[in-house]
N, C-alpha and C positions, 0 to 999 in steps of 0.2 A: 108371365104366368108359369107356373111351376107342373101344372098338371097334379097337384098333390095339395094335401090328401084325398086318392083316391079310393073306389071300393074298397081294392086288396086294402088300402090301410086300415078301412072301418073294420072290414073282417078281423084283422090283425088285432087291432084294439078291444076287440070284444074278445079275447082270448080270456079265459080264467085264468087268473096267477097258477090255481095247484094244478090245473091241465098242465100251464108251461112247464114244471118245474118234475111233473113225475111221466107226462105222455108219452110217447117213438116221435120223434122229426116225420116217420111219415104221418103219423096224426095230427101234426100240426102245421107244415106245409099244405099249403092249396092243393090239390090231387091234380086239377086239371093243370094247375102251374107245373107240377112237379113232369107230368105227362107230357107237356110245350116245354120243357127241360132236355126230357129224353131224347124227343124228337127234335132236338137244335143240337144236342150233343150228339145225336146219328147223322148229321146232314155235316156238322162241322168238321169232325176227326177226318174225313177223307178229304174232304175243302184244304184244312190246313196240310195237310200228307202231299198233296197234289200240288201246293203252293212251294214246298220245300224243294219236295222231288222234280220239277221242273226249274227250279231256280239251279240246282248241282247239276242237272244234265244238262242246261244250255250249258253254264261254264264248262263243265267238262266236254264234250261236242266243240265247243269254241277254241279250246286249243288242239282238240286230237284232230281234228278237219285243217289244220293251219292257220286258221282265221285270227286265231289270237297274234302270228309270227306277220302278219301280212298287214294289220292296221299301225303294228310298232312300225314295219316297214314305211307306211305309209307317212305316220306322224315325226317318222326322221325326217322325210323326205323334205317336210314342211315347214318344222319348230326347229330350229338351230340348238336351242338348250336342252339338254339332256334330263333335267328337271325337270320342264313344264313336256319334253315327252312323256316322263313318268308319270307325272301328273294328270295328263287328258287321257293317259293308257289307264290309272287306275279310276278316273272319273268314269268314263265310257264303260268300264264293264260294271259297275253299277247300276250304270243307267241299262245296260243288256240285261243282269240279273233284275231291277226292278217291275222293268218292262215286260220280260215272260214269263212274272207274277202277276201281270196286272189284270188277265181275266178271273182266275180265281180269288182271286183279293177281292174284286168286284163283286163275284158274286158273294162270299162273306158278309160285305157290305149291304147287298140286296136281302139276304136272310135275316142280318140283324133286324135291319128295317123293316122287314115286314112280321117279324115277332116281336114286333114293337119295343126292340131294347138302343135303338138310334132311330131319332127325329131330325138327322142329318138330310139336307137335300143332297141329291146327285151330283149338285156344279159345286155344292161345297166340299163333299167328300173328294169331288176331283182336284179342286183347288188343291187340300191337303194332303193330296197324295202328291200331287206335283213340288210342294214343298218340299214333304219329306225326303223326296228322289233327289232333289238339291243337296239337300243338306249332305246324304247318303253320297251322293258325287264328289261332293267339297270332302267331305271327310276321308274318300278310298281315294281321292288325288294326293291327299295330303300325305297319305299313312302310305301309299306307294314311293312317292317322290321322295321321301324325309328315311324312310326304313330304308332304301336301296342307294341311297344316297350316306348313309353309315358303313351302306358291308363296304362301298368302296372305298374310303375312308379309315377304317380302320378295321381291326382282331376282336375287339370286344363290342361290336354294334347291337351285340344280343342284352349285353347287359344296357347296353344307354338305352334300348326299345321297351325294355322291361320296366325301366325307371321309368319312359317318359309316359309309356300305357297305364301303368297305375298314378302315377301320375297326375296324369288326363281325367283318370275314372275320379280319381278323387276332386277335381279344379271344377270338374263338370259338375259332379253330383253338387260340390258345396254352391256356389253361384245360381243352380237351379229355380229355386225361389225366386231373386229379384232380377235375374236376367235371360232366362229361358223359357219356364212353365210361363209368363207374361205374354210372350211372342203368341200363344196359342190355344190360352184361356185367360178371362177377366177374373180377379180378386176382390174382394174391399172386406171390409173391416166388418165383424158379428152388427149384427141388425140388435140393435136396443132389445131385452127381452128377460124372459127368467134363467135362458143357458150362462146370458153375458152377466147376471149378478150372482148364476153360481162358479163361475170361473173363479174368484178370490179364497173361496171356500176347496175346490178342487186343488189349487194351487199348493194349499197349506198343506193338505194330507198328503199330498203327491212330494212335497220339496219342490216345485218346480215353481218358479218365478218369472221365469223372465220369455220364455218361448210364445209368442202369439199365435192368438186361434185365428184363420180368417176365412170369410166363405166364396166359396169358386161357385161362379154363374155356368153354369151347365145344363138350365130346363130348357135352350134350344135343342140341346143336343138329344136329349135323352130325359125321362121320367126316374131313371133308375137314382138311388141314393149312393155315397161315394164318400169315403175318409182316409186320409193317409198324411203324412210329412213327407214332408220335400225337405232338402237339404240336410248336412250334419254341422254337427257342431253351433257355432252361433248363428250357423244363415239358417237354422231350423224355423219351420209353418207347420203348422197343425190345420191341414185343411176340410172343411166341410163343405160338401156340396148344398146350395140353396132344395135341392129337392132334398136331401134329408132334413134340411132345418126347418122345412115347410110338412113332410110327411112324420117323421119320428115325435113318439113323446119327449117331454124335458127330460124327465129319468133315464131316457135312452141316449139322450145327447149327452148327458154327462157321462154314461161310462162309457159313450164315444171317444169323449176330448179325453176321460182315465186313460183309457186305448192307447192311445197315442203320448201320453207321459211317461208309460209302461214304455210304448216303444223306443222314448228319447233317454228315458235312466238308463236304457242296455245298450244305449249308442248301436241300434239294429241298424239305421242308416249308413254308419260308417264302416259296420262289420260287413255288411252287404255291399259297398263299395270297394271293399279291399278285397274280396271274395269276386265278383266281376272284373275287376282289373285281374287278378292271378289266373283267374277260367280262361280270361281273354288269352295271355299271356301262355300261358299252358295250351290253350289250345291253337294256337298260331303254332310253337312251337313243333304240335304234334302235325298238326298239317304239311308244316315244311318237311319235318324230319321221312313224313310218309309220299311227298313229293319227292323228294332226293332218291327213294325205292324204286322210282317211274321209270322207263327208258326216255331216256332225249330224242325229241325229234331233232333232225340236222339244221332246223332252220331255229334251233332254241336257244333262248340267253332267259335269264333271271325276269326280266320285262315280262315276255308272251309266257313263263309260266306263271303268272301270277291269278291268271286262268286258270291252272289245273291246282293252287294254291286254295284259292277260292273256292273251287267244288271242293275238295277234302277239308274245308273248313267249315263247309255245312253239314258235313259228314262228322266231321267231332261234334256239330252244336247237337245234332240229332242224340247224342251220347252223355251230354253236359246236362244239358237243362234239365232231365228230370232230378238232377243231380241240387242243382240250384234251386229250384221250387219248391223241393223238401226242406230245404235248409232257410227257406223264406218262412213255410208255414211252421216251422215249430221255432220261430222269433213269431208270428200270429200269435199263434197258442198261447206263448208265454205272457203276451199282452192282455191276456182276456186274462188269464190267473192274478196278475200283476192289478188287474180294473178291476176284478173281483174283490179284490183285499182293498185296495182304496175306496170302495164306495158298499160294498158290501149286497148289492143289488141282482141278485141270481134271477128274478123274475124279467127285469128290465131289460139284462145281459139275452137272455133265451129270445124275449120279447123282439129287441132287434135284429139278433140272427134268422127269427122265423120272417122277419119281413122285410131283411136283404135278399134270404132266398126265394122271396115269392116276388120280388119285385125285380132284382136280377134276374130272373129263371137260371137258378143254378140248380143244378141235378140233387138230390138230396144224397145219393152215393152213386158218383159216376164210376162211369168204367175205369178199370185199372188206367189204361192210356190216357184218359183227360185226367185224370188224375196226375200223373205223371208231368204230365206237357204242358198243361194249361192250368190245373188249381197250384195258383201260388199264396191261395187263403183254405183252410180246412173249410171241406164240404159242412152242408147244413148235418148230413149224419154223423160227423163225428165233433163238429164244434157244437153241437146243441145238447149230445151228452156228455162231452166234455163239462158242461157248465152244468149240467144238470148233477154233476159228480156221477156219472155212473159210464159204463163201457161206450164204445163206439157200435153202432147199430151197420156200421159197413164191412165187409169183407175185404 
């Protein structure tokens, strides 16, 4: 069961075309939605703030207190390779940095839930937070052992780190579709219907042939609706969530799937790929460069600062991402311009933004900082007059 369509969608459906197409986003968002917005966006910014800010000051604390000089100690004493020291030196502080995030993460989790935007149970969330601290361990063993294992090695280890992290961002992102999004959500193939006999027709306007649409079972998790592409190049999916395909009209799923043909003609996937490997890259870089600034403790080598690496590397992301976010939502934008000219449907286009944001509870114009941090898709106030052609109603 999908939980959909729900009230919010009958309200949403009963919208008048010239309401959608001339009203304010606030007259056409829910009020009290938009109000359970606000208030999840005042509870969340200090949640997230607090998540960050305790994740940089454990690391930092971890090596100015010597702890970081004293577990390398320990893990020589133990592991004869100097590799797999690296490697459970950068796994463990992973697990340190995940760890004293994991009350506010929790409580995140508890908010979503109880504003009804995850139907995740507690032993599940924990299970997958347990994953992903794995996964986070395997990858900071990796990227320790293999990057320290270059400087000594050679003169140019910056340039082979730089190759191998874009790289990476690229091998990852592309394989995404058939060998990782699988591990953590189910797929299958469009449900027989009128979206699946307008596909041939969307396909011919679009140019696009060959990319499949498929739909991600998601009404455990959540009521809310959800579209994006996984992967670039040929491992490309156009994914729909089973609660959109259950809550949206036809008209609206199609200039869904346009959405996402806009997004595949401007290869947004792969410029966003190469743009995260360079951040990453850059901001590694800057981290170190501003660790080398530091004084040495006497018990320090390369290993235990990778402690004080790590906090200044939260300290760049705090700096980057809103850097990134912008540059994700105006590849958004361009997709809704791009879905506008292929299908021609301004009523439909409004029609679904007003009931992603009632159903997400996205803020209709969030504060500057969530804006910043967290919309990596234009607010319902400036993507709804966007479409509507007329100015942005946010500040």
């Amino acid at each position: 069961m999908t939980g959909r369509p729900n009230a919010l969608d009958h309200v949403v459906n009963a919208i008048p075309a010239h309401a959608l197409l001339t009203q304010s986003p606030f007259a056409l968002v829910d009020p009290a939605r938009a109000a359970a917005a606000q208030h999840f966006e005042q509870f969340t910014i200090p949640v997230w703030l607090l998540t960050i800010a305790v994740q940089i000051a454990v690391l930092a604390w971890f090596w100015s207190s010597g702890r970081s000089a004293r577990l390398r100690d320990r893990l020589r004493a133990r592991i004869g390779s100097e590799f797999w020291v690296r490697f459970c030196f950068g796994a463990l502080l992973a697990l340190i940095d995940r760890g004293a995030a994991f009350i506010p993460m929790f409580f995140q989790y508890r908010m979503s839930w109880i504003m009804g935007l995850s139907d995740v149970l507690t032993r599940y969330w924990f299970g997958g937070w347990v994953v992903a601290t794995i996964v986070a361990m395997i990858a900071a063993g990796l990227l320790a052992a293999v990057v320290l294992g270059l400087v000594d090695r050679t003169h140019q280890w910056y340039a082979y780190t730089t190759a191998g992290i874009i790289g990476l961002t690229l091998l990852l992102t592309f394989i995404q579709p058939f060998a990782l999004a699988p591990i953590f959500s189910s797929y299958r193939d469009l449900p027989a219907g009128a979206l699946q006999r307008d596909l041939p027709a969307l396909r011919a306007r679009a140019g696009n042939t060959s990319v499949p649409v498929v739909e991600e079972i998601v009404s455990r998790r959540t009521h809310s609706g959800s579209s994006y592409v996984l992967g670039w190049g040929s491992s490309q999916r156009v994914v729909i969530s089973d609660t959109a395909l259950a809550g949206a009209s036809e008209p609206e799923l199609r200039f869904t799937v346009a959405r996402s043909f806009g997004w595949i003609a401007a290869n947004s996937a792969l410029h966003l790929a190469l743009i995260l490997g360079a951040m990453l890259v850059l901001g590694s870089a800057l981290a170190i460069f501003l660790a080398d600034r530091i004084g040495f403790r006497r018990d320090d080598d390369p290993v235990s600062r990778l402690a004080l690496v790590g906090a200044l590397l939260g300290c760049v992301y705090l700096v980057a991402l809103p850097f990134f976010n912008g540059y994700e939502r105006n590849l958004d934008m361009a997709s809704d311009q791009y879905a506008l000219a292929v299908t021609g449907d301004r009523v439909s286009a409004i029609r679904g933004a007003v009931r992603g944001a009632d159903q997400s509870l996205q803020s209709v114009c969030p504060t500057l900082f969530s804006y910043w941090y967290f919309a990596t898709r234009p607010p319902a106030g400036q993507r709804i007059p966007n479409l509507q052609g007329l100015p942005s109603v946010c500040r």
